[in-house]
C-alpha positions in Angstrom: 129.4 213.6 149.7 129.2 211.0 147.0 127.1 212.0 143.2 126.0 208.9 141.5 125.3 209.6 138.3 124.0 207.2 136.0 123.4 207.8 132.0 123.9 205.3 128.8 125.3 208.6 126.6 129.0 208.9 127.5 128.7 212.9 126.5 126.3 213.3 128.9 127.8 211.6 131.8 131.1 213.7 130.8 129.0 217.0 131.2 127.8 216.1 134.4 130.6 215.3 135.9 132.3 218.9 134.8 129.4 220.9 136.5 129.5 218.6 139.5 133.3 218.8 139.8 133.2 223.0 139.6 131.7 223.0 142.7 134.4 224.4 145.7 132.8 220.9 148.1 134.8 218.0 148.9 132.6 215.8 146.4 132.7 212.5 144.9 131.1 212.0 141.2 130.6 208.8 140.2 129.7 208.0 136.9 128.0 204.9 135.6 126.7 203.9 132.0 125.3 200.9 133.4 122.1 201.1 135.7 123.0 196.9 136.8 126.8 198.6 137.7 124.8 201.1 139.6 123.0 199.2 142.1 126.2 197.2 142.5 127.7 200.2 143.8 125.1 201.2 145.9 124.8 197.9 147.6 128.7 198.3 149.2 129.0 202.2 148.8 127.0 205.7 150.2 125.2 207.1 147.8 124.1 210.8 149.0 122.8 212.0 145.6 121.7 209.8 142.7 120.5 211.0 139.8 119.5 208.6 136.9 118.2 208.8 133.5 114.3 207.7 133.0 115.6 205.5 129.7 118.3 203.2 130.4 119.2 199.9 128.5 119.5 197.6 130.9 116.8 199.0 133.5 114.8 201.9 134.0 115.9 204.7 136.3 112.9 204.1 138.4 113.5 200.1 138.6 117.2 201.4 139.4 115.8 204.7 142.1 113.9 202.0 143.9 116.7 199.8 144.5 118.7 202.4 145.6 116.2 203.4 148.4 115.9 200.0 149.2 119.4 200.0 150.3 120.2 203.0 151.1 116.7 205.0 152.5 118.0 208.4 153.1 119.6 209.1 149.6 118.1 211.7 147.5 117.0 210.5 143.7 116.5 212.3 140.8 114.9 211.0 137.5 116.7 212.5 134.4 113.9 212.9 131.8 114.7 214.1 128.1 115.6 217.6 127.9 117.1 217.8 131.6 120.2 217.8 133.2 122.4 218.2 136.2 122.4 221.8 137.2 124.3 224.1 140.4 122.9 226.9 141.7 124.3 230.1 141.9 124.1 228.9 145.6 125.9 225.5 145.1 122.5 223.6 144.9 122.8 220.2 143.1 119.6 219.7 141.2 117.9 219.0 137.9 116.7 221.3 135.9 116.5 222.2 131.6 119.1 221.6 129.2 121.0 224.9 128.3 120.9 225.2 124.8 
């Protein structure tokens, strides 16, 4: 299973990929700052999961989640808005969910 996760703060993409990478699956995280780098990917990689932040710099996460499904129908997109991140479940559900404080 491949995680694409896509977010212009560095910290952010850094805490995402240690909650992803706790999880006991055979997983792949990738991380991109770039949402243009993103859709690169996607057009010569799966993408299972995708989760993208609403505000990017060089296009928004919905621009970016419609490309994606363009290419690659069956993937499951997430929109990251302010105050939410990547969570797991107790169950080893990937979703989004509030920012712990």
């Amino acid at each position: 299973m491949t995680i694409m996760v896509v977010d212009s703060d560095q910290t952010a993409l850094q805490k995402a990929a240690d909650v992803l990478t706790k999880r006991r699956a055979a997983i792949t995280v990738v991380l991109q700052q770039s949402a243009v780098k993103a859709a690169e990917f996607a057009m010569c990689n799966a993408v299972d999961i995708l989760f993208a932040r609403i505000e990017l710099p060089d296009m928004s996460g919905e621009e970016l989640l419609e490309k994606v499904k363009r290419l690659q129908p069956i993937t499951e997109c997430h929109l990251l808005k302010d105050g939410e991140e990547i969570i797991v479940t107790p169950r080893g559900e990937v979703m989004v969910g509030a920012a712990q404080l």
